[in-house]
Structure formats: C-alpha cells, structure tokens
N, C-alpha and C positions, 0 to 999 in steps of 0.2 A: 594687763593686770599684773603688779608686782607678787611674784610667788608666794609670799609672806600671807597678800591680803589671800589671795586663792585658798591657802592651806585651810583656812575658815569652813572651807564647802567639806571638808570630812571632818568625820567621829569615829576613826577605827579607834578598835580595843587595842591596848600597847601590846608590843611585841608581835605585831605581821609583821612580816618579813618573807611574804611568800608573793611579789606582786607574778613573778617567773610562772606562776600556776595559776594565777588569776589577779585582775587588779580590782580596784575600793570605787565604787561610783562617785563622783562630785557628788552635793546636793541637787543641782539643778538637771540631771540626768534619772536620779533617783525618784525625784518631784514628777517628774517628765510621765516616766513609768507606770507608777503611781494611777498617777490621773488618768493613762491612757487604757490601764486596767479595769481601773472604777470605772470607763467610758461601758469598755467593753463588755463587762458583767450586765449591765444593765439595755445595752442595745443604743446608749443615747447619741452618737454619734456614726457618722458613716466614714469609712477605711481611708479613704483618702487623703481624711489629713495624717494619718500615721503613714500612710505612703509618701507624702512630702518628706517626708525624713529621710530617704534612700539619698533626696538629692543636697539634701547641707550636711549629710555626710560626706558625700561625695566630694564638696568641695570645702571643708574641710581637712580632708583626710590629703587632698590633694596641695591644698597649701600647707601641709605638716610637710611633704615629702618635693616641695618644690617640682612637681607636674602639674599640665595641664587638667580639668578638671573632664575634658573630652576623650581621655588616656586612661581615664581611672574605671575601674569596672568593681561591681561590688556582688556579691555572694556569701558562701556561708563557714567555707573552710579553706585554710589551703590547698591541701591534697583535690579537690574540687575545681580551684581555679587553674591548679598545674594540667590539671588531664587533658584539658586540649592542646596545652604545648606538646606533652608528651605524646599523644595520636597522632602529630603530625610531623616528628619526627621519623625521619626517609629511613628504611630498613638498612639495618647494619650499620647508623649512626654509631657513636660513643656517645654516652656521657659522663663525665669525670665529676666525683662528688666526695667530700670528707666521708673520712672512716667510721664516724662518730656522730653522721649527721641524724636529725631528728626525723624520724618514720615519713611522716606526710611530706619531706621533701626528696624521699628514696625510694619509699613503696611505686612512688604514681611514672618512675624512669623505670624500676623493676618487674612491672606487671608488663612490658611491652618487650619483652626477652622472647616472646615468641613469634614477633618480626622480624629479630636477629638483631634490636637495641642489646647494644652492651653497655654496662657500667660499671666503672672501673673506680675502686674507692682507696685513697690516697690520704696521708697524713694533713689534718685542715693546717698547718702552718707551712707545708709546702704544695701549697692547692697550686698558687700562679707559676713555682718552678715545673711541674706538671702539666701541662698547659703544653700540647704539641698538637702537630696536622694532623693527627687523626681523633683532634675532640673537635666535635658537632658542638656539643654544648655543656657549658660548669654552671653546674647548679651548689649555692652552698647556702646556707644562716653566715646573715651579716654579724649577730653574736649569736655563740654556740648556745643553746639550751642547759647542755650536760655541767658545763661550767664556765659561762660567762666570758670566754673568748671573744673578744674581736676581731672578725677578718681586716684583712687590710685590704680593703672594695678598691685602692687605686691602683695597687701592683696586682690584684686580681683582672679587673679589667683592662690595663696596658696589656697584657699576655693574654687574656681571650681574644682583642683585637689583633693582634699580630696575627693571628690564625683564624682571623675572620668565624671563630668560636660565638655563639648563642650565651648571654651572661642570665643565670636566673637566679634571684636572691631572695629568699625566706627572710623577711625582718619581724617576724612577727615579736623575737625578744627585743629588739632595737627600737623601732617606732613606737615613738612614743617620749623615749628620753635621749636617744642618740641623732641627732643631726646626720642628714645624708641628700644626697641628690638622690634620685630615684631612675632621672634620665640616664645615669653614665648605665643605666644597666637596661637589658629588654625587655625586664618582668622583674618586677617587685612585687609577693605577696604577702599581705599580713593578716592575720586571725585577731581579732578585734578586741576580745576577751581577757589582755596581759594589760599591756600597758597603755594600750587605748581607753582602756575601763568600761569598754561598750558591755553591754550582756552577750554572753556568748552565744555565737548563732549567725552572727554575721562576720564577714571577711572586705579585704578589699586589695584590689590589683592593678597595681599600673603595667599599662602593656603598649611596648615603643609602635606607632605607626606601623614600622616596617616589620613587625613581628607580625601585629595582625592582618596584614594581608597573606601570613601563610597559616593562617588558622581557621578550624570551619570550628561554628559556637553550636556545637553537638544538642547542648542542652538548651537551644533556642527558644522561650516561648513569648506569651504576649508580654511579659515586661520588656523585650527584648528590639522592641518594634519601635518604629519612631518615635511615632505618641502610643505608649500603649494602651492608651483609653479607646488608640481606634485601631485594637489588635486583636480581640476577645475572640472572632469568629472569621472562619472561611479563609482557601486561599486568596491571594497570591504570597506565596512567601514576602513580608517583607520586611528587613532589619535595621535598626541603627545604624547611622555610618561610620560613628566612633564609637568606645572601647564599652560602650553600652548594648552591644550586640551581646556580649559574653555573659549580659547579667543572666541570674536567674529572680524569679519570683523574692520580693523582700520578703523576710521576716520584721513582720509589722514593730513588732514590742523589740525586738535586741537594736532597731534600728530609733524607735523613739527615744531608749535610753543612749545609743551611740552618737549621735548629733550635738548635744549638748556638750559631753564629756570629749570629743573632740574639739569643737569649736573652743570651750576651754582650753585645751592645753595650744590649741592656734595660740590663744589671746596671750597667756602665760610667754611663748616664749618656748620652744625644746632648747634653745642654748642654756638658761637660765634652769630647769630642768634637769640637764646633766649635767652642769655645774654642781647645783645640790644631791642629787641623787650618787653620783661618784664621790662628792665630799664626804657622806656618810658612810658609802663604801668601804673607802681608806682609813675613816675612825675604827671600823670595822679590824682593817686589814692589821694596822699600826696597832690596837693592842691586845692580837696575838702575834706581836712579833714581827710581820711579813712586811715587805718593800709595799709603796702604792702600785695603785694599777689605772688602768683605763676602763672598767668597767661596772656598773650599776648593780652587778650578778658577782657573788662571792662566794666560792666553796671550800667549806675547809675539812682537815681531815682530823677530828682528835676526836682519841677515846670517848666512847660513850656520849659521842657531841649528842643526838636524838635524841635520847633522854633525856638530859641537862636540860635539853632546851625545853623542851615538851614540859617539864617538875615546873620551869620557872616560866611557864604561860608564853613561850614564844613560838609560833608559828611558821617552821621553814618547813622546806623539801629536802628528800634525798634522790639526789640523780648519781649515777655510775657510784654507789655506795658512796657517795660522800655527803655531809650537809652543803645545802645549797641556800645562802640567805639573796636577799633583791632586796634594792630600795628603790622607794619610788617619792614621788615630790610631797607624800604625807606620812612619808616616814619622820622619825625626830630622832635626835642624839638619845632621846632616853629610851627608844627603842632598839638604839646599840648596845647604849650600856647596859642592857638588861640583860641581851645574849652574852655580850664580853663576861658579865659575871656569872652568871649559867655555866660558862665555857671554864672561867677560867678558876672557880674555885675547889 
C-alpha cells in the first residue's frame, strides 16, 4: 500500500507530535478493538479468536524486523522480556550500557548487583570504542528515547563480536519507522505502544537460537506450551521449542488492536516510512536553523518552547528538559508549521 493511500486510516487532531510517548491507531486496528469490546461486554463470543491475534502479530512484527517468526516471542513490557536475560547472566558478568539509557533497559542489569553483575555506564556514542574482554554483554536503544540518537548497530555489533560480547537492543523508539535486521543482534525488544501503534500492554522479542538455549522462561505458563490449548492442567512440564516458550499469557484487546496496525505498517513499507517521517523531521530541523539529521525524534532547546507549544495546540514531550517533537507516517507539513510558528514567533 502506497503511504499516501494509508495516511486515509487516521484522523489525529493537528499538531501531535508526541508519537515518542505514544503512537495514533490505523482505523482497521481501532475497528478491531472496537468490536472485540462490544464482543466482550456482552459475552457473545469466546476468547480464542482474540487469542489468534497473538500469532499475526507475531508474524507481523517479525517480518517488520526481518526474523524468523519461531525467534519472536511476544509479552507485555520490555523490562519483562529482558529479566530472563539478565537471571541468567553468570555472577560477576559486566554489562556495559549508555549513560543516558532508558530505565527498563537499566533497571532489569541493575537489580542483579547482588550476584556481583556489574554495569558499567559509558557515553552512548562511544558504546562500540568500549566494548573490551571483560563485557559479557552491551545492552543499548537502537534510537535514544531522551533525544532521538541513532546507535550505529554495525560498529556496535563488529566490537561486541570481537569479544564474543551478548548484543541486546531496545528498539522500542526505532521499530516501526527505522529499518534494521534484528538477527545481527541476540535480543531485540520492543514495547508495542510508540511506533507500532499497538495498545499498550503488549511487547515483543526476538531472541537468537543460541541465546535461548542459555535461558530458563521463569514466567512459564500454559500459553507457553506447545499447543496451549493442551496445557491448562497437570504436569509434565512441557514448553515450546521456539522462542514461544518465553511467552507469557496475551493481552487479549492490546493484541487485537496490534495485528492490524502492524500488518499495516508490513504492507506500507518501513523504508517508505522513514523516508517520510525523517523528511518531516528535517522541515522541522531546517526552520529553526539546524543541519538535517537521521532521525524521526527532534529535540530542541528554546526559550519557553512548552509553552508556545502547548498556547498553539501542539502536543510534544519533554525529556532531559528539553522539548522533544516525533513524527510518524500521519504526521503532515502542517503539523510542522504549526510548531515552527509556535517556536518561532
């Protein structure tokens, strides 16, 4: 589907600019919802087909990030999907992680300090010159949260392999409008609720083969099981042989609206995607002044930006005190110029 005709499926009110905090449902995601509410309220259908959902997101999600769709495991948060990496990190590991990185991909290496895990936090644009034998494992955001950095994932990963280094990437700002391989790295997790446009409440994870054979799926239950239609009761343990072991129980409704709004942005195109979303950026960038950039996330710092923005109905964030604007592929030019002139009178 050519971007153009897509952009039809929303009705935001002008001036979001905050997809970084949360992103705008398609219509056919929103419809989804919808009806599987009204099912709900009234008792007229049974769960299962809202549990089909779990798996056309799955593959989905998996063809946005070029993995297999047996590698992908889906859940509810990041900080969730990282904690069995992080339990099964060998006492007295390292891990090396930006200075600035975002809580759920720090907190879940920091709460195992009392194994004797250390982690050692380093400026994110010299993560890969960092990168020596005594890291276990570099955990970073493939774009920063705080202000819209881009890691560079191939000199990242060249220098975790040198040192036979564990690579784990937070994309949860990236997927969605940034193109990536998901293999060059052993864990890629994403919070579904930015730029996926899922309802928040679901996540999803790809996890290399050989990472999870050194992981136990703590939170194991019957969605976890082969079929888990025949897991509800009694032992014998027994689990998925792919990266569906890790699941936990879906969330019925954030995954009926995620399928849709996934399988969209498949059909769109993420090159197409960030083409448009960094073009708008750059109008962005260009008239206050500043060089382009490579990213879909813009922060700027001027007087009383908050306000301004806020008087003239635009809707950003502020992270590390600065304004923080996002565009996403239903953003328009006239939702630039509305901040530009906010900003700039």
């Amino acid at each position: 589907m050519e971007l153009a005709k897509a952009q039809q499926l929303w009705r935001p009110e002008p001036g979001w600019l905050d997809t970084a905090s949360y992103g705008l449902p398609p219509e056919p995601a929103w419809t989804a919802l919808q009806e599987a509410l009204a099912d709900w309220r009234v008792g007229r259908v049974s769960w299962r087909g809202w549990g089909e959902s779990t798996q056309r997101a799955r593959v989905a999600f998996a063809d946005l990030v070029g993995a297999p769709a047996e590698d992908v495991t889906t859940g509810a948060t990041v900080s969730q999907m990282l904690a069995p990496i992080a339990a099964a990190l060998p006492a007295g590991a390292t891990v090396l992680v930006p200075e600035q990185e975002f809580t759920s991909n720090l907190f879940p290496w920091l709460v195992q300090a009392e194994r004797g895990v250390r982690v050692r936090t380093v400026d994110a644009g010299r993560l890969a010159e960092e990168i020596d034998a005594d890291t276990y494992l570099v955990a970073f955001s493939l774009v920063q949260s705080a202000d819209g950095s881009v890691a560079d994932l191939d000199r990242i990963v060249a220098a975790a392999r040198a040192y036979d280094a564990w690579v784990v990437v937070d994309a949860t700002q990236a997927c969605g409008w940034l193109p990536f391989d998901a293999t060059r790295a052993d864990a890629v997790v994403v919070g579904g609720y930015k730029w996926l446009m899922a309802p928040r409440g679901v996540g999803f994870g790809y996890l290399a083969p050989e990472l999870r054979e050194r992981l136990r799926p703590d939170a194991a239950g019957w969605f976890a099981g082969p079929d888990p239609h025949d897991s509800y009761y009694g032992p014998p343990l027994r689990l998925a042989d792919d990266a569906r072991r890790f699941d936990i129980s879906p969330a019925w409704f954030s995954l009926v609206g995620a399928a849709p709004a996934l399988e969209l942005l498949a059909e769109v195109g993420i090159p197409a995607v960030r083409e448009h979303n960094v073009a708008l950026a750059n109008r962005f960038r260009a008239g206050l002044g500043r060089p382009a950039g490579d990213s879909a996330i813009v922060t700027v710092d001027v007087p009383g930006a908050e306000q301004r923005l806020a008087r003239a109905g635009v809707r950003a964030a502020v992270r590390a005190g600065r304004v923080r604007a996002s565009f996403h592929l239903y953003s328009t030019p006239d939702d630039v110029d509305l901040a530009l002139t906010a900003l700039l009178d």
